[in-house]
LUMTI-273184 format. One line per field, with one value per residue (C-alpha): x negated, y negated, z; residue in one letter; residue number from 0. Coordinates in steps of 0.001 Angstrom, whole numbers. Layout:
residues N
X c(X,...) .
Y c(Y,...) .
Z c(Z,...) .
aa c(A,...) .
i c(NUM,...) .
END
This chain:
residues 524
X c(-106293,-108798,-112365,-112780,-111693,-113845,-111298,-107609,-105271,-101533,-98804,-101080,-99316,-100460,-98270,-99305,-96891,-93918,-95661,-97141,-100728,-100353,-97174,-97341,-100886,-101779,-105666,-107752,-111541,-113025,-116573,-119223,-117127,-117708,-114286,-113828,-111496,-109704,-107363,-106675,-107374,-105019,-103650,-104674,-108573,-110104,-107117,-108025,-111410,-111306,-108595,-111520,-113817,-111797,-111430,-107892,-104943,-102492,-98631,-97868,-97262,-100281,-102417,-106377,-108608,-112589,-113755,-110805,-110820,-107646,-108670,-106908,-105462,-106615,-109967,-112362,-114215,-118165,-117335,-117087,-120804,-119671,-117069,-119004,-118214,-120673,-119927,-122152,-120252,-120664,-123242,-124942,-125238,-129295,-130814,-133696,-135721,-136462,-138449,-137750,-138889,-136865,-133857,-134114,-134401,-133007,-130050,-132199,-135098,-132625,-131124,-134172,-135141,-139088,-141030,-143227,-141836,-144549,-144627,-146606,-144410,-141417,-142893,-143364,-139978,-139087,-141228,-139910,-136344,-137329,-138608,-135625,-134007,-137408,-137685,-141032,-140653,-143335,-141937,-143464,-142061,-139504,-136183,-135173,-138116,-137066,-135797,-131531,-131767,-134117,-132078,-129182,-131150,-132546,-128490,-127542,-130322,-130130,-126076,-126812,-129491,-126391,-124790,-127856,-127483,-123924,-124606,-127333,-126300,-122914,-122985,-119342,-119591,-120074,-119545,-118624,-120307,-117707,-119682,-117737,-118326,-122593,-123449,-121550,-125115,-126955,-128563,-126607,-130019,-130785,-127254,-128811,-131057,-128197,-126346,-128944,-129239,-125615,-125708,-128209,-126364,-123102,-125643,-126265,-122607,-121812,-118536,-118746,-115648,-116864,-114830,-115672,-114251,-115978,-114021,-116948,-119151,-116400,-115634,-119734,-119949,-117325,-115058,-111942,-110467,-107235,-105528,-103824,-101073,-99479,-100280,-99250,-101036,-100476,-102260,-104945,-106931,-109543,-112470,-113555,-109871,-109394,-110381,-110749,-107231,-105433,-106873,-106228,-102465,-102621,-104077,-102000,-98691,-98845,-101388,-104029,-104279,-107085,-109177,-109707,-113260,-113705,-117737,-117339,-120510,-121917,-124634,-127256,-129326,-130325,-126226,-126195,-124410,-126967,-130919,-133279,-137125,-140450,-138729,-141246,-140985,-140968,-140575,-139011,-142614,-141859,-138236,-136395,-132550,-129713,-125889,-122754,-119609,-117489,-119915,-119783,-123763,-124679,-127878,-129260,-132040,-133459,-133714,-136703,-136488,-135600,-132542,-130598,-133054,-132992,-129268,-130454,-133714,-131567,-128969,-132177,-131167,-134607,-137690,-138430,-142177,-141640,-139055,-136752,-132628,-130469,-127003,-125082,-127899,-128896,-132100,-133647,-137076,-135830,-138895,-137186,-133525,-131830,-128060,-126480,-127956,-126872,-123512,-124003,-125322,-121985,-122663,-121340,-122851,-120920,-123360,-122476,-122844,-119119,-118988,-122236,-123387,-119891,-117440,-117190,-115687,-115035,-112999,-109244,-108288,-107013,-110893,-112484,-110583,-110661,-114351,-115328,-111945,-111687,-112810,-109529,-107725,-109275,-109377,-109639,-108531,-107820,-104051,-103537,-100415,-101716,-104260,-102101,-99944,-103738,-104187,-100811,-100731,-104526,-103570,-100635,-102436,-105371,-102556,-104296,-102898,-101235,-100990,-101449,-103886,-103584,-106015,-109112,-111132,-112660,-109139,-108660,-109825,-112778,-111008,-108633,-111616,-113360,-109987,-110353,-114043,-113754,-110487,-113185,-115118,-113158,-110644,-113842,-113920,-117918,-119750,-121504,-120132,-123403,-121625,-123544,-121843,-118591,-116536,-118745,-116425,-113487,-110830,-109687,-106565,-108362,-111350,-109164,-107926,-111626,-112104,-109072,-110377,-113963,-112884,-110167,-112823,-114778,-111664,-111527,-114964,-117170,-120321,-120658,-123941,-123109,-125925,-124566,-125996,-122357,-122691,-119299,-118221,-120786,-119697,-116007,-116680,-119888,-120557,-124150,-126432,-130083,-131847,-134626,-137903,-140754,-139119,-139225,-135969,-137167,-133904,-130225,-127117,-124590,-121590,-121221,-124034,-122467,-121303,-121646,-124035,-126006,-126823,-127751,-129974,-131883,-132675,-134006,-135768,-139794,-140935,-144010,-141954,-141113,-142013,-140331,-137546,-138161,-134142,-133102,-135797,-134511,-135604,-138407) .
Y c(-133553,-132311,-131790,-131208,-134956,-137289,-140248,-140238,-143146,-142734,-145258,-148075,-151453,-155391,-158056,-162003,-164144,-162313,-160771,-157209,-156933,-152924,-151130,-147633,-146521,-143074,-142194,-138958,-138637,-135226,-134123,-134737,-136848,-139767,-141321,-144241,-146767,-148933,-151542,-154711,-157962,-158655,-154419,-154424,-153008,-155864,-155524,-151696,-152187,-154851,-152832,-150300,-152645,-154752,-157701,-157505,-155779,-154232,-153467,-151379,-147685,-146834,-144260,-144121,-140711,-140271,-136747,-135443,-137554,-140125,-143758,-146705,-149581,-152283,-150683,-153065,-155832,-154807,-150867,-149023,-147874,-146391,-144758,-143327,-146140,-148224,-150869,-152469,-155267,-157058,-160350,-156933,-159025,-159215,-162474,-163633,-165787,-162668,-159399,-155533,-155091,-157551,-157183,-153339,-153213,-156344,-154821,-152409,-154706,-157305,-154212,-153236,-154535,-154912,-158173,-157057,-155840,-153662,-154345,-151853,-149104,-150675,-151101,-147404,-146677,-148277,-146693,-143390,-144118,-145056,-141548,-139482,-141362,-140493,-144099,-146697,-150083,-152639,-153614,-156855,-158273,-161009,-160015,-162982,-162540,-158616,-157586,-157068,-153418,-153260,-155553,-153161,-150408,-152184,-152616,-149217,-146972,-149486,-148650,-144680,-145046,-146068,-143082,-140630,-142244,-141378,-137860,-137333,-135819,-134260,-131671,-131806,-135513,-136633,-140414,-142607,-144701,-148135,-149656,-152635,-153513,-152842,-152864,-155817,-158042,-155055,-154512,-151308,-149858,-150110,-148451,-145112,-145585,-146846,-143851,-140846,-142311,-142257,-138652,-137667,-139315,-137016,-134025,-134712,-134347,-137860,-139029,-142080,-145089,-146415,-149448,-150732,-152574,-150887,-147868,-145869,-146278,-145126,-142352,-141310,-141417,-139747,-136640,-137982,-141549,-143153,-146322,-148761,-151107,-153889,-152780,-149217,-145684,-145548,-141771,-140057,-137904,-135977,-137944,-134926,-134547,-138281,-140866,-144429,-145198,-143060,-145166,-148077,-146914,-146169,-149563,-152124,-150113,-149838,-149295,-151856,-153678,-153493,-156390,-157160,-158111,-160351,-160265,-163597,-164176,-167518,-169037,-170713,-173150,-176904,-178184,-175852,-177137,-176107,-175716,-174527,-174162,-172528,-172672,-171146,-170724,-167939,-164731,-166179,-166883,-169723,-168208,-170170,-169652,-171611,-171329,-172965,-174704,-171786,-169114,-166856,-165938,-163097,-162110,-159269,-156762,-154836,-156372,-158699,-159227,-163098,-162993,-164040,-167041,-168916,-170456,-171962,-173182,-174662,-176245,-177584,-175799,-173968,-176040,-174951,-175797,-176875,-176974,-178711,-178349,-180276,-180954,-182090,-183922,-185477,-183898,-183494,-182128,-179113,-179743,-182630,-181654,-181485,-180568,-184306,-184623,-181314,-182049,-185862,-183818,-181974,-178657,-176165,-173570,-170571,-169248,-165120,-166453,-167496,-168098,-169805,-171510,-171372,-172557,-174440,-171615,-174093,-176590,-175914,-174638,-177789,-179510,-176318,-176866,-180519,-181243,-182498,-184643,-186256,-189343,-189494,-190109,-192680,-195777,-197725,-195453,-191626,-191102,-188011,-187429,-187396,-184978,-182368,-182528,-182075,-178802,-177698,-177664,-176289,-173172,-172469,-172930,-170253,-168141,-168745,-166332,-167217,-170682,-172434,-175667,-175848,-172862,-172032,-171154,-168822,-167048,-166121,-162865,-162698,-162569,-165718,-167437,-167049,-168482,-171364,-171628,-171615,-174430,-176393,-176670,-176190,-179106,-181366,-179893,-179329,-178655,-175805,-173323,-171562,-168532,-165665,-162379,-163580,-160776,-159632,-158741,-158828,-156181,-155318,-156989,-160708,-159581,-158945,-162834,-164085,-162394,-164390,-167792,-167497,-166443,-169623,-171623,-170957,-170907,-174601,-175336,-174440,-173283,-169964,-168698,-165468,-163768,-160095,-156671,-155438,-154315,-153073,-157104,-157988,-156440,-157257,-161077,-162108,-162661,-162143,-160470,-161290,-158555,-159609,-157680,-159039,-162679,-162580,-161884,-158556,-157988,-159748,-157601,-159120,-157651,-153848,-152860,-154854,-152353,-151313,-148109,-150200,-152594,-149880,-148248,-151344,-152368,-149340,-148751,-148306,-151889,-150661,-150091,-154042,-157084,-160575,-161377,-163924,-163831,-165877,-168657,-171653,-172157,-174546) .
Z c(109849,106848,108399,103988,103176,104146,104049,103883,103638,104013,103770,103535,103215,103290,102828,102182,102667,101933,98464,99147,98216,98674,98938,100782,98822,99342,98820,99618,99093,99624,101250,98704,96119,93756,93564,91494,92505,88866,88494,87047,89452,91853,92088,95259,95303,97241,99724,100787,101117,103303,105197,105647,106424,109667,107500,106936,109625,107256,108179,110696,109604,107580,108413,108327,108635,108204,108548,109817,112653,113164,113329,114943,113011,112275,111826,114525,112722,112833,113624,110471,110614,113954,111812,109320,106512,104302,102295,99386,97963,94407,96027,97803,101261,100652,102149,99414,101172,103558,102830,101948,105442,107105,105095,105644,109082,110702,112184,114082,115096,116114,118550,119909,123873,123042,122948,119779,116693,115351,111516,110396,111893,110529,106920,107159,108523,105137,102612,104390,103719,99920,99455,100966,97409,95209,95357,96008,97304,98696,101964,101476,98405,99282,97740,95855,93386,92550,89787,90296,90034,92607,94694,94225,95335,98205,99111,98692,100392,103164,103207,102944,105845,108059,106831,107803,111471,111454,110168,111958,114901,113602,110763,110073,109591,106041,106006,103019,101108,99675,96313,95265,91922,92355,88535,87725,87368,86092,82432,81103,80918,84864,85729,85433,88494,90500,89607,90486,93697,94287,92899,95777,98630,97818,97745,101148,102261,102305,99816,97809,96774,93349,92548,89013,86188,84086,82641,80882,83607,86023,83919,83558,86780,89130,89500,90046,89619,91186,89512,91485,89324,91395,94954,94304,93388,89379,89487,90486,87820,87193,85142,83041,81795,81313,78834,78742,76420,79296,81867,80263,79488,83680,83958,82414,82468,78335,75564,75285,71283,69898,69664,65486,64994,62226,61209,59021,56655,57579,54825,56782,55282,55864,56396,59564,62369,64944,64489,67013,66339,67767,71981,73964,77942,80265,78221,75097,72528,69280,68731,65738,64337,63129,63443,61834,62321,63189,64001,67042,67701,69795,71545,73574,73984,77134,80387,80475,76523,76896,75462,79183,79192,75874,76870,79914,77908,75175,78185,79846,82934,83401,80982,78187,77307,73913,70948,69298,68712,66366,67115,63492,62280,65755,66906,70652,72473,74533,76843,77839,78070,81008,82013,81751,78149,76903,77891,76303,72831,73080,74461,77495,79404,80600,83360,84241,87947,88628,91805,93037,89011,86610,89663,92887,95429,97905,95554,94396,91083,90493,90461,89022,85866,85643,86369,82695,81959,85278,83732,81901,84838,86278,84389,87303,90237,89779,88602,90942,89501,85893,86895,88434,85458,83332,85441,85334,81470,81578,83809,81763,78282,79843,81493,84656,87331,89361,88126,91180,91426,94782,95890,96399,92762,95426,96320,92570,91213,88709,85156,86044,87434,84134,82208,84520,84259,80115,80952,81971,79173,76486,77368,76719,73157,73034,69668,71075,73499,75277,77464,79138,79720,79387,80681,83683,86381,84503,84085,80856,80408,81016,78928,76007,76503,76855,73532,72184,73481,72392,69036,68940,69889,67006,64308,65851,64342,68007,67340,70325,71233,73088,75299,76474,77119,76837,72953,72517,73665,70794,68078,68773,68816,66899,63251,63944,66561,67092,68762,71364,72187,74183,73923,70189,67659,66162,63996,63003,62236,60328,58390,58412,60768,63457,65386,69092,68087,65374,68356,71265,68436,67371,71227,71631,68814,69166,69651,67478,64648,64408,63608,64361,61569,59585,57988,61055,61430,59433,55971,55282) .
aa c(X,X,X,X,X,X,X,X,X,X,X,X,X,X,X,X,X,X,X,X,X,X,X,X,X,X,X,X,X,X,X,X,X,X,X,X,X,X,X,X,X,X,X,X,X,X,X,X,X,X,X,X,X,X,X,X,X,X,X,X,X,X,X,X,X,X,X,X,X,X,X,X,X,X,X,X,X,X,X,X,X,X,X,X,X,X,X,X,X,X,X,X,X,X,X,X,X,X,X,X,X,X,X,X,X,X,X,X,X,X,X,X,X,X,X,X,X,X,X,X,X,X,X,X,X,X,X,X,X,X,X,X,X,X,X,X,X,X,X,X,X,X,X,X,X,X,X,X,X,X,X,X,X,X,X,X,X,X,X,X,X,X,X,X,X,X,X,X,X,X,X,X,X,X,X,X,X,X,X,X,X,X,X,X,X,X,X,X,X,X,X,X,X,X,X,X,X,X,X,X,X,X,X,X,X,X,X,X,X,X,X,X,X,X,X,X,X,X,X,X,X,X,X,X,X,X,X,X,X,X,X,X,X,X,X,X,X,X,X,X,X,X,X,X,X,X,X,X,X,X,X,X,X,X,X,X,X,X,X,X,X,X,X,X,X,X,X,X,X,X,X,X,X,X,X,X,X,X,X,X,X,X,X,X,X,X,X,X,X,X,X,X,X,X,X,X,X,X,X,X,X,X,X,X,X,X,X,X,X,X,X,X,X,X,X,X,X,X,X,X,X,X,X,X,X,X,X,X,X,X,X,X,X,X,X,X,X,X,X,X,X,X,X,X,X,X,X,X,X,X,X,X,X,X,X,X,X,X,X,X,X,X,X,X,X,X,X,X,X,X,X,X,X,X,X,X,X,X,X,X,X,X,X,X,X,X,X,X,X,X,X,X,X,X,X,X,X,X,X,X,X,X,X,X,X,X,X,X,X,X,X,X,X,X,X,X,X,X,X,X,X,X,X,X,X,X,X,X,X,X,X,X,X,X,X,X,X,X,X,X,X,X,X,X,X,X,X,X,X,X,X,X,X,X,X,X,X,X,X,X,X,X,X,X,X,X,X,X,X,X,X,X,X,X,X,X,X,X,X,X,X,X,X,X,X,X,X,X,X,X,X,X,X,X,X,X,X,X,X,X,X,X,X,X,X,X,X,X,X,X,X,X,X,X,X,X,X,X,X,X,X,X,X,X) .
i c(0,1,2,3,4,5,6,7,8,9,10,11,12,13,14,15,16,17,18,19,20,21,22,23,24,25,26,27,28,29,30,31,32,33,34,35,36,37,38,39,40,41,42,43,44,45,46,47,48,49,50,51,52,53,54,55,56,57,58,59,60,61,62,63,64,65,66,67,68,69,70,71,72,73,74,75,76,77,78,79,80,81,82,83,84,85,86,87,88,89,90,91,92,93,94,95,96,97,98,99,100,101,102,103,104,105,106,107,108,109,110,111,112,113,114,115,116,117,118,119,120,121,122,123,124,125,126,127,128,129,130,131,132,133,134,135,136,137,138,139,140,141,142,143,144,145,146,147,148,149,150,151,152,153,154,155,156,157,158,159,160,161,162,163,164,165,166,167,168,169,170,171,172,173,174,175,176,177,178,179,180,181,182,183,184,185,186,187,188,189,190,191,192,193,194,195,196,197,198,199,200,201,202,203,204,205,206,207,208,209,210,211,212,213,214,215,216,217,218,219,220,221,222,223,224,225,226,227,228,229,230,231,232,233,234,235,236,237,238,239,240,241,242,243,244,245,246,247,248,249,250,251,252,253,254,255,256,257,258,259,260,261,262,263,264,265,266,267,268,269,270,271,272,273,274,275,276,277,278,279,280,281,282,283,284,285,286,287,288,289,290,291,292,293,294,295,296,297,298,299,300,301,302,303,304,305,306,307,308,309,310,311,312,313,314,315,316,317,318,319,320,321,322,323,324,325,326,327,328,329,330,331,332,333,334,335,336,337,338,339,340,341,342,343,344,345,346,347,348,349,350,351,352,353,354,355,356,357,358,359,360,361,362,363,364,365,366,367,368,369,370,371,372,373,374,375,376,377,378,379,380,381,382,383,384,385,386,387,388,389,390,391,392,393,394,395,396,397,398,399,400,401,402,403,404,405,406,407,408,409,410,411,412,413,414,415,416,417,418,419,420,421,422,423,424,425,426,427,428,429,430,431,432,433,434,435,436,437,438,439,440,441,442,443,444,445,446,447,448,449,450,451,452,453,454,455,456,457,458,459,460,461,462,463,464,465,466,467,468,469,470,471,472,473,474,475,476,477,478,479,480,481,482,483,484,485,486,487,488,489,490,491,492,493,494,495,496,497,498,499,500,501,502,503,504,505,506,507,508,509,510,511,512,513,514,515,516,517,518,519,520,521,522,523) .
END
């Protein structure tokens, strides 16, 4: 035993019907670490942490230690804040219909043996724990209309309030901190928040399990970094001595290729394939722009720029208060659209929420990826067998793993639930292909094969509007970026200046230095 590592694992192994989801892994975090946790879906990351957490019983043999002190396995569902573990997973386990206050502190008023619960003590109790992070919060605010990054921090001081508790009492007790994929709905530009307040908690003694799929951020942000490849322990290295091609090289078992971006020149005039003028609604103010037959269009800015909500606007998911789209020569009032007649007009939408807006977790694979062609199956009657040969040949064409239709679009991991998600759509050959932050989640040998079937769509003659603040994604798949500020298109980058530093400079450029850009509203 280590009283200096805060958690040790040793010989940890989990087998799933007869396939081992971890194979003797071998992990050590020390007091007052960030360690970041990588891998490609499927390697095995979910698996551990749900080991820690009493979700899963893994094979006998394995061995489990928090500050130097042994623990039994399988770790006791509902006691690792007795143990000095925390866990803040990716859907950060907020309730929004509920309060700072009450999400806060629900575990401890729900514990307490009083009649009353005195709100104004417990609102201060809040704001209290707030400031130990140099954070502010109004304990009133309901959650579900924050801001994400405040969500996220809501999640996490909550988590590293447990920890104090632990701690409290014990100074050789340093607790740890588990933050499953946290960023993964975060603007780039709200990570850095997250990150100082992870920063503090490790000052404090406490260690800290960063899983991300996000290599640069993993790298920014921790000391040392251990890969897991198939269930095992690739490595474990030191992330000021590292860089992100070694990782990858860790990652996939061989170097990554290189994605070719080819920035194609599209000449937009009245033949364009898609029109869409003066949509105003919400934050986005008379915004205008075309696209072509072919063309791969991406947007971003800053978080609460608009960019995020002009696909839903144009999909008639959330109204748009006016404008009007044309669709090859057919046009229609965007005030009026709704879902079923964007879909009827020959477009897709590609929501970044997979699970609860992109896919139906509780359906199989098999009815995730046939949703928009069932109709070809069923003449009169469905023709189940036709249909599980359609998502047989779907899953194989996406390289769907594993390629399995019957399981739970839930069960799969987040890059091949993307593949299936794009399946979906694409086998119903849209004109336009709407997708927002298309690799979210995804590890980088799936987000290389996203790339590849956006980019095939459009060679097909798919129009792709892509909405992303992940600029490196941009410039390796668009022709042309429109940069949003205050719900206006301030600039478009085209050609040469399409690349990942051109766009991080131009949305953060002084907003008083521009003026809307007139290049990319369609010609008169």
């Amino acid at each position: 035993m280590d009283p200096a590592q805060t958690l040790v694992v040793r010989n940890m192994s989990m087998t799933f019907g007869g396939q081992r989801a971890l194979d003797a892994v071998d992990v050590s975090i020390r007091r007052g670490e960030i360690h970041g946790l990588v891998g490609q879906n499927g390697c095995g990351k979910s698996t551990l942490i749900k080991i820690l957490s009493g979700y899963h019983h893994p094979d006998p043999g394995g061995e489990l230690e928090i500050d130097g002190r042994p623990v039994k396995l399988p770790v006791r569902t509902g006691s690792a804040s007795e143990l000095g573990m925390s866990f803040v997973h990716q859907d950060l386990g907020l309730l929004p219909t509920l309060t700072v206050v009450e999400n806060f502190r629900a575990w401890t008023i729900s514990t307490k043996f009083e009649w009353l619960i005195r709100w104004g003590r417990e609102r201060q109790l809040t704001e209290e724990a707030f400031a130990r992070y140099g954070l502010s919060c109004d304990p009133r605010a309901v959650v579900g209309e924050l801001p994400a990054v405040q969500r996220a921090l809501l999640a996490i001081v909550r988590a590293l309030e447990d920890l104090r508790l632990y701690t409290k009492d014990d100074e050789s007790r340093g607790g740890l901190l588990v933050l499953d994929e946290p960023t993964v709905f975060l603007p780039r530009e709200n990570r850095e928040n997250l990150f100082e307040v992870v920063r503090r908690s490790v000052e404090h003694g406490s260690s800290v399990l960063f899983v991300s799929h996000d290599l640069d951020e993993a790298l920014a942000v921790t000391d040392r970094i251990t890969v897991l490849r198939d269930g095992r322990v690739e490595g474990t290295v030191s992330s000021a001595e590292t860089n992100k091609d070694q990782l990858v090289e860790m990652i996939i078992g061989k170097r990554l290729e290189v994605f070719e971006a080819t920035h194609r020149e599209h000449t937009l005039g009245e033949g364009s394939h898609v029109s869409v003028e003066g949509v105003t609604g919400g934050t986005i103010k008379d915004v205008s722009f075309a696209l072509n037959e072919g063309e791969v269009l991406g947007l971003t800015g800053l978080v609460g720029s608009g960019f995020e909500e002009l696909l839903y606007q144009m999909f008639g998911a959330t109204p748009a208060q006016s404008g009007r789209m044309t669709i090859a020569g057919v046009a229609h009032d965007l005030a009026a659209m709704s879902p079923p007649a964007a879909i009827k007009a020959g477009m897709a939408l590609i929501p970044a929420d997979r699970q609860g807006s992109a896919g139906v977790g509780s359906l199989l694979v098999r009815d995730n990826v046939m949703l928009q062609v069932i109709d070809q199956y069923r003449p009169y009657r469905l023709d189940r067998r036709g249909y599980l040969r359609g998502a047989e040949k779907a899953l194989q064409e996406y390289d769907v793993r594993p390629p399995e239709p019957i399981m739970d679009f839930q069960a799969l991991s987040g890059g091949n639930q993307q593949k299936v998600v794009l399946a979906k759509w694409l086998q119903a050959a849209p004109k336009v292909l709407l997708v927002h932050e298309p690799t979210q989640g995804v590890d980088v040998g799936a987000r290389l094969q996203v790339f590849e079937t956006i980019t095939k769509a459009a060679a097909q003659g798919m129009s792709v509007v892509c909405a992303s603040s992940d600029y490196e994604q941009l410039a390796a798949i668009c022709d042309r970026v429109l940069i949003f500020h205050d719900g206006q298109i301030m600039c478009a980058l085209v050609g040469d200046e399409l690349t990942k530093d051109r766009i991080t400079q131009q949305c953060y450029v002084s907003r008083s230095t521009l003026r809307p850009d007139t290049e990319t509203r369609i010609p008169a």
